[in-house]
C-alpha positions as CSV (number, residue, x, y, z in Angstrom):
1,X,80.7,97.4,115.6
2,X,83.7,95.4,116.2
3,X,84.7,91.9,113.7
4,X,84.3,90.4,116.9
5,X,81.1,91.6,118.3
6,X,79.2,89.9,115.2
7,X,76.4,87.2,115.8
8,X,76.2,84.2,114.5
9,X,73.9,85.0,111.9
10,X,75.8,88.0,111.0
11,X,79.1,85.9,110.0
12,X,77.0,83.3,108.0
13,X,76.1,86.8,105.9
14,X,79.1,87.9,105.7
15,X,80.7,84.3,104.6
16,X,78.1,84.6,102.2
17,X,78.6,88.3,100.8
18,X,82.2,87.1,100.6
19,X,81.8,83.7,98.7
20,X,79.6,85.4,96.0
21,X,82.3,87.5,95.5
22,X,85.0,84.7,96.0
23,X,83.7,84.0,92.2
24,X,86.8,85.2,89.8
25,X,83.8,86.2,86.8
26,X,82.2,88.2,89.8
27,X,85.2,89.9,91.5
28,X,85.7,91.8,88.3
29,X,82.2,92.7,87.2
30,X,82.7,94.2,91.0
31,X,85.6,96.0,89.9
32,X,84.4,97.3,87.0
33,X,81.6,98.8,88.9
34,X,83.3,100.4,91.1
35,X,83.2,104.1,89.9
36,X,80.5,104.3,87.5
37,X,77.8,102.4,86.7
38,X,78.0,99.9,83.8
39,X,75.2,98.6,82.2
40,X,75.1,94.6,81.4
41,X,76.1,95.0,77.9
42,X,79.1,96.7,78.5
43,X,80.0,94.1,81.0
44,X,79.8,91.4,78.6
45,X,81.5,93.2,76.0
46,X,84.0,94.1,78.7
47,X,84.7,90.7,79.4
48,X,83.7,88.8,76.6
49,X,80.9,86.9,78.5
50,X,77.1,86.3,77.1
51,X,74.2,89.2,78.5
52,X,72.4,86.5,80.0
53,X,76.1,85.0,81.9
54,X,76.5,88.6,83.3
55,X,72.7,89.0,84.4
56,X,73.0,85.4,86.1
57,X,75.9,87.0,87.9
58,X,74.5,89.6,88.8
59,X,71.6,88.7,90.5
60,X,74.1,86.8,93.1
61,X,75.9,89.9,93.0
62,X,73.0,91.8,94.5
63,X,71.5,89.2,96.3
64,X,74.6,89.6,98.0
65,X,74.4,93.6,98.3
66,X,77.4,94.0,96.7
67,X,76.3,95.8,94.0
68,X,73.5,98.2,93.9
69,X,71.1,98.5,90.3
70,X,69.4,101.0,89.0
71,X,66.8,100.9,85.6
72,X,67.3,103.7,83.2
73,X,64.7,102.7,80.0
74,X,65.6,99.8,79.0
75,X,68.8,99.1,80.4
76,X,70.4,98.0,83.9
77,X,73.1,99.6,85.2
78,X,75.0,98.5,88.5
79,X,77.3,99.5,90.9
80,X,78.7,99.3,93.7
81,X,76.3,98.7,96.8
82,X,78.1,101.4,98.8
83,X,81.0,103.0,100.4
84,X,81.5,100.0,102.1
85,X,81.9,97.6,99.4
86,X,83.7,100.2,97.1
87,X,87.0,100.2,100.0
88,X,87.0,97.0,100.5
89,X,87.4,95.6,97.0
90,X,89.9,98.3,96.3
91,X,91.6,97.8,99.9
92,X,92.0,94.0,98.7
93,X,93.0,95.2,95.4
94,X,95.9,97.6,96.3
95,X,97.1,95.0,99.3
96,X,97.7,92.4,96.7
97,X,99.5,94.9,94.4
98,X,101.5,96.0,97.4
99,X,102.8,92.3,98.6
100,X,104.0,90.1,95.9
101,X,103.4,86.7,96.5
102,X,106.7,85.4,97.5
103,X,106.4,87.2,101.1
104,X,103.5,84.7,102.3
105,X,104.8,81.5,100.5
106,X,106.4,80.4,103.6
107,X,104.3,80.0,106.2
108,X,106.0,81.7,109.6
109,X,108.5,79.2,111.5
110,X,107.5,78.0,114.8
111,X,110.1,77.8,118.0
């Protein structure tokens, strides 16, 4: 399916997958799910933040089928929802490592 084919309904969900993960605390518990999956502790010792701060987060995070969890005992560990997800966080990520900001200050002069 084409960007352009999408219903109505479909770009609300997608303007909402992407503004729960618009959040800067939630972009990198993304990121650091990625790969493997990380279980809330070491999130919140990752990024200094409270158990109960990443959990909050998380449920969005799902909620938003960005990330995927999985129960193992005790603990939750998440990761990313899918292939999908996975490229286009790192897609994002390498595109603004590639272009330093400077190029798109100025907006493109019109004639």
């Amino acid at each position: 399916m084409q960007a352009s084919e999408l219903s109505d309904d479909q770009v609300a969900e997608l303007v909402e997958m992407f503004r729960q993960m618009g959040d800067p605390t939630r972009l990198k518990i993304i990121a650091a799910c990625l790969r493997v999956p990380m279980c809330v502790s070491d999130i919140a010792a990752k990024y200094g933040l409270s158990q109960t701060l990443v959990s909050h987060h998380l449920r969005f995070l799902r909620a938003a089928r960005g990330l995927r969890a999985d129960r193992r005992g005790k603990q939750i560990f998440c990761v990313a929802a899918d292939e999908h997800v996975k490229r286009v966080i790192s897609d994002m990520a390498e595109h603004v490592c590639e272009h330093p900001p400077s190029e798109f200050d100025e907006p493109p002069k019109e004639e």
